[in-house]
Structure formats: C-alpha cells, structure tokens
C-alpha positions in Angstrom: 144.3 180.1 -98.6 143.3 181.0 -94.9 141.1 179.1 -93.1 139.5 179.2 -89.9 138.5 176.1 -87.8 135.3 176.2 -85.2 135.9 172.8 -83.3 133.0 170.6 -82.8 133.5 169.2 -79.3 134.6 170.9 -76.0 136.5 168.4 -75.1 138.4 167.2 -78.4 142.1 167.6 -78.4 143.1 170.5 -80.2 146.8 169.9 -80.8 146.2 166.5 -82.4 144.2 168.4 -84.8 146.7 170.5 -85.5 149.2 168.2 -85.9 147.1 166.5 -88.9 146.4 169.8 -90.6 150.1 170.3 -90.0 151.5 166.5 -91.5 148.9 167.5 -94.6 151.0 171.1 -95.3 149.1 173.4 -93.8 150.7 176.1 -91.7 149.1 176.2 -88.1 148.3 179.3 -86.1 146.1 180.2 -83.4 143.9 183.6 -84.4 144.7 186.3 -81.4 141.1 187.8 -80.9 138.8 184.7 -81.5 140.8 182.0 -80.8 140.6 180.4 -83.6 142.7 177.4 -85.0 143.8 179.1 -88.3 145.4 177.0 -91.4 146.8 178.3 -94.1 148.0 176.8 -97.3 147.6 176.4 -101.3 145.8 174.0 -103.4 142.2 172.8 -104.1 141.2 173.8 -100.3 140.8 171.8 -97.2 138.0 169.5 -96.6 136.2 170.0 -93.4 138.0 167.7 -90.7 135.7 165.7 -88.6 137.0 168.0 -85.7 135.3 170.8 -87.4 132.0 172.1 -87.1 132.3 174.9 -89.2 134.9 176.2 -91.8 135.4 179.5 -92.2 137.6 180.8 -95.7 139.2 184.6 -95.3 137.8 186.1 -98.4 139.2 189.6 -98.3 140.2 192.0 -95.2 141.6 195.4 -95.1 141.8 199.3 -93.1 138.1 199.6 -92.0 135.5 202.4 -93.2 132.0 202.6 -93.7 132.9 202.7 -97.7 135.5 199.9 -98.0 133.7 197.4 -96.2 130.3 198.6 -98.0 132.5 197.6 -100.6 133.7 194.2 -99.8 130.5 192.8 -98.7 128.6 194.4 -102.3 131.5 192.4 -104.5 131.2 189.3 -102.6 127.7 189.6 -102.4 127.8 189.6 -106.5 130.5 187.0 -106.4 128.7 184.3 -104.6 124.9 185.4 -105.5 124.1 187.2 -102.6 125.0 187.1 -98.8 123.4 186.4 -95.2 125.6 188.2 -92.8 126.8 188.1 -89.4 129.0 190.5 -87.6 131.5 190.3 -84.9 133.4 193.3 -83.5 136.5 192.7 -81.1 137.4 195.9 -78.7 136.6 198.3 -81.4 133.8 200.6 -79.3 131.2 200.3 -82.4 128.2 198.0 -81.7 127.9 195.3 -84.0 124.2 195.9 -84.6 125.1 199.3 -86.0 127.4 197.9 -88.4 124.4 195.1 -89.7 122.6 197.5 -89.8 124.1 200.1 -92.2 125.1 197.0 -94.2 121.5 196.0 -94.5 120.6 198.9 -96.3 122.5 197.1 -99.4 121.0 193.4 -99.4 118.5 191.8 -98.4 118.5 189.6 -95.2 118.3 185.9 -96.2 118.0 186.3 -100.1 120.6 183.0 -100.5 124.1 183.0 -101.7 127.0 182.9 -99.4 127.4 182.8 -95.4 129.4 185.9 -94.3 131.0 186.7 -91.4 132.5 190.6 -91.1 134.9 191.0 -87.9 135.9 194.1 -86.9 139.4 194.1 -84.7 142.1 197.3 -83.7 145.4 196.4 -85.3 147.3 199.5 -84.8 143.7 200.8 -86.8 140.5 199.5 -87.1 140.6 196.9 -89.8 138.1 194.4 -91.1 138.3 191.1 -92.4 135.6 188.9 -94.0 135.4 184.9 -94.3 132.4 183.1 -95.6 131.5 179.5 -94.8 128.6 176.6 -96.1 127.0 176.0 -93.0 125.3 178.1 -90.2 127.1 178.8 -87.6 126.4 176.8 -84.9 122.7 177.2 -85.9 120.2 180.0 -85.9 120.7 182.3 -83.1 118.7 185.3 -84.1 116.0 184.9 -82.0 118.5 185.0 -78.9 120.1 188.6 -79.8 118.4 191.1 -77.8 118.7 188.7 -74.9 122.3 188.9 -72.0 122.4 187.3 -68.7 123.7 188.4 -65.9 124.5 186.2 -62.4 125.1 188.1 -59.4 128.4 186.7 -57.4 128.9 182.9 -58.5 131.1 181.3 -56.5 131.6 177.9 -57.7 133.5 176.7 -60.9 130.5 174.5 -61.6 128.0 177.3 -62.4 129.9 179.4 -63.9 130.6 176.7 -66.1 127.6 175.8 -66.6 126.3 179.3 -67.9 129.2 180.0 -69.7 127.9 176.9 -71.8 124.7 177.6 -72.2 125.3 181.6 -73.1 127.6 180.0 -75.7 125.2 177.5 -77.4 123.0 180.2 -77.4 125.2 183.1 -78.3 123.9 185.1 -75.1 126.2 188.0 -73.6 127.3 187.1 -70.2 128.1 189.5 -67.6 128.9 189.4 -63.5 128.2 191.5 -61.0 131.5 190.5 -58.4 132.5 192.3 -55.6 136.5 190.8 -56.2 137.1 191.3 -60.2 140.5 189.2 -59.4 138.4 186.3 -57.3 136.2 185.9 -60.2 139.0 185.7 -62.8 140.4 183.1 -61.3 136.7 180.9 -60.9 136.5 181.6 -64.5 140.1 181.0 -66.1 139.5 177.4 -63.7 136.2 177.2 -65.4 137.5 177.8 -68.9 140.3 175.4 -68.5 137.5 172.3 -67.2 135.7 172.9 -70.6 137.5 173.7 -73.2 137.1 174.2 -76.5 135.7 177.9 -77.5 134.7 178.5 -74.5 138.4 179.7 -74.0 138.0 183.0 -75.9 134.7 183.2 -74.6 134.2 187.2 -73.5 132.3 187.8 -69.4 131.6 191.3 -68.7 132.3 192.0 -64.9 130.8 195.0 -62.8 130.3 195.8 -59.2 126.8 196.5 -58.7 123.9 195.5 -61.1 122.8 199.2 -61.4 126.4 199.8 -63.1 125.3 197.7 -66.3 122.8 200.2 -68.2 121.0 199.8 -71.6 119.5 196.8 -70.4 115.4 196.1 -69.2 116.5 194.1 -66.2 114.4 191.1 -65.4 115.1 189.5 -61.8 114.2 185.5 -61.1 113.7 184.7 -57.4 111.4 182.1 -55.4 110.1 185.4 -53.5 108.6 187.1 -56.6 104.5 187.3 -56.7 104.6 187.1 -61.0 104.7 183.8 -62.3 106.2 181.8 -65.7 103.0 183.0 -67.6 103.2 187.0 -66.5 106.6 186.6 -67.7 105.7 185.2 -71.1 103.5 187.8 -71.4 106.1 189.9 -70.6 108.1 188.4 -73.2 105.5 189.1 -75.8 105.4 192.6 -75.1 109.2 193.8 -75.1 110.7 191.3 -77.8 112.0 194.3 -79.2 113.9 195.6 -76.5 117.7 194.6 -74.9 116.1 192.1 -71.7 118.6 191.3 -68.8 117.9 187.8 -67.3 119.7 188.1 -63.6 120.4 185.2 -61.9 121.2 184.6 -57.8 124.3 182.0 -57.2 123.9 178.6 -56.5 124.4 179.4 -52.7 122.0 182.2 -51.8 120.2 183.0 -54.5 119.5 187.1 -55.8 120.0 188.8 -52.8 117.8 192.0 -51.6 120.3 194.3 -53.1 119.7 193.3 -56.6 115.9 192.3 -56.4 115.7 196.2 -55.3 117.2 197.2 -58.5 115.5 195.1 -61.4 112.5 196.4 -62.9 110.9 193.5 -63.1 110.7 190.0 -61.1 109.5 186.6 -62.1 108.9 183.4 -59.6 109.9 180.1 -62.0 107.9 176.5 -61.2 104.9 175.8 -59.3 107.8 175.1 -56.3 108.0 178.1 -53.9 110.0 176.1 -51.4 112.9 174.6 -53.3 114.0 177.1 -56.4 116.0 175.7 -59.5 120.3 175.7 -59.7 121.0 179.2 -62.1 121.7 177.2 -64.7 118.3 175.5 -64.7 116.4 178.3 -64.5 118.4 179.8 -67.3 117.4 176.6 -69.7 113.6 176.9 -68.3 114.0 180.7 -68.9 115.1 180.3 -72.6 112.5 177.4 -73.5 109.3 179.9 -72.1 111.4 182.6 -73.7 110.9 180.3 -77.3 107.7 179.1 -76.6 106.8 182.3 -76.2 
C-alpha cells in the first residue's frame, strides 16, 4: 500500500521520520510534485506516526479524462459510503474549481463517507491519482477559497516568511509582484529553508506589475486610504462570491503609488493613521474581519 505523509510541525526532522518508517519495512520516497514523504509497503497498513498530521492512502490513479475519473470517484464514492472531495491540480492548465465542479454534479457535497483528495499532474499525459484520508485536511478551508494575496516587492526573508505561513495555514494563493524574478527566488528558497516543513513545495506566483495578474477584484491596504475596517467588511459582504486580491506593501515602504493607482478598491486598517501594521499583521487582522464578516 502507498501512503502519503503531511508532517505536523515545520520544524520536525524529516529524515528521522523516514528512517523509522524505513527500520519498520516501509520503502521511503519523496512524491515529485507535492513534496510529499511517500511510504510504501504491505500488511494491515501504517498507523499514523506522531510526526503525521494527516495520512493520505493512494486508492486508485490512472490516464486522466473527464469519464475515467467520473469513474473513480463514483466507485469509491460507493465503496466507502459516499465522498467529500478536494482537488489539487499540479501544472496541468485546468482550474481546479472546474474539475470540483463537474464532479459535483455526481454527489453531494458533505453527505459523509470518505475524505478524497483527486490530483491532477502531467506525466508524459495528464494523469490522475486519488488518495483518501480520516481526518480533514489541515482543517476547513473553504471559506478561504476565493481569497489570494498578493505583496508587492518584499524584501526581507522575515516577511516573506511570514506570509508564506500564514497563506499556508490558510490555504491562500500567494503571488509577487518583483521587479528581479531571480532576487526574489533567492529571498524565498532562504525563506523556505528557515521554515521548513511543507512550506518547501509551497507554489508563489511572481509578476512584474500588479496590473499583469488579472481575474482577480484587487483590494489595496494602505494607511493613506479614506475607507476604513467596516467599509471593507461591508465590502466583504457584498462580493463573497467573487476571486478578491488582498495586496500588501513591504515591510519597508509600504504599497507604493504605483500599485494604489491600480487596485479597485482601498481599505485603511486600525484606528492608527500614523504607525500602519507589518504585512503580515495586517494579513491576520485582514482574515479575522474577513471571518467575522
């Protein structure tokens, strides 16, 4: 049996872990596009290490269509009693959205049975695979998915850190606007390396200019904005069905001219208009109105 391994902690030590799942007989591999720890061996299947925050088991994978994986997820779905689904696509062009979407047309969103996870990956050809698990993973993020942030030239490994850690916990896209794609690299591979854990295959969109990222209603947060934390709950009320852009200044100088010029919208955070919060503070106090609202 395959399994895949979530760790629990950013900073736990990943090769002592897989040394124990290797002195138990398991087979130890590290999964290419998600960066998985993968284990693979036979019996009555591996309990959950303490390590381990969730367990993943390959169920089934195989050469991707709309029909096969329809499929797949209808025979597991009988197998296990019915399924709640996530989906994660890996360079394959297709939104995931569009893919939970057309699946949802078969089940019914939260009707109980088994956790399911559907990854779609190119390997010369799309393929898909499918691994179920017990618990959720890494909680309920739903309410986060039409959300992305977005911080405009970070230039310390601190904040970048920082966001990176907070877009994970709450399984928000990140993206940077950079004028060096090869400075920022290296701030984030630094970045990566201080925090570990899955932070590592953790995916950061770069562009140039903020008006390059599209599809996105782009809200701005800067000390210089008239609209305060309640327009922007009300805000929040009003478009929770559309794709919002939270854009965030650096640490240093804040969202300069360029990019307040270009969001559509532009919010001024705590009753403070003399001393603004670090990005990643305002993020946090961005996502607890965001909930609250």
């Amino acid at each position: 049996m395959k399994y895949h391994l979530i760790l629990r902690k950013f900073e736990m030590d990943s090769e002592k872990l897989k040394k124990k799942l290797a002195d138990n007989g398991y087979n130890i591999s590290v999964d290419k596009l998600s960066k998985r720890i993968i284990a693979i061996g036979d019996g009555g299947g591996l309990k959950k290490p303490d390590e381990v925050s969730v367990l993943l088991k390959e169920e089934c994978f195989g050469e991707f269509s709309q029909e096969n994986l329809r499929n797949a997820v209808l025979g597991l779905g009988k197998k296990f009693g019915g399924v709640n689904l996530k989906v994660k696509t890996y360079n394959t062009g297709i939104p995931e959205s569009a893919i939970k979407k057309k699946l949802a047309k078969f089940f019914k969103a939260g009707e109980g049975g088994v956790n399911l996870l559907v990854e779609l990956y190119n390997d010369k050809g799309l393929k898909y695979r499918i691994l179920s698990y017990e618990n959720k993973m890494a909680g309920d993020k739903s309410g986060y998915e039409n959300l992305a942030v977005l911080v405009e030239n970070p230039r310390l490994v601190e904040e970048i850190g920082d966001f990176l850690r907070l877009c994970l916990v709450f399984g928000l896209k990140m993206i940077v606007v950079h004028d060096n794609k090869d400075e920022f690299t290296r701030l984030l591979n630094k970045a990566k390396e201080a925090t570990k854990g899955r932070l590592r295959g953790f995916d950061v969109s770069v562009f140039k200019d903020l008006s390059d990222v599209k599809g996105y209603v782009k809200i701005g947060f800067s000390k210089s904005a008239e609209k305060g934390e309640k327009d922007f709950a009300e805000f929040v009320k009003r478009n929770r069905d559309r794709k919002l852009l939270l854009v965030f200044g650096n640490d240093t100088f804040g969202l300069s001219q360029n990019a307040r010029e270009k969001v559509d919208v532009m919010f001024h955070l705590t009753p403070d208009y003399q001393k603004p919060l670090k990005g990643n503070q305002a993020l946090a106090y961005v996502l607890g109105i965001y909930s609250g609202a």
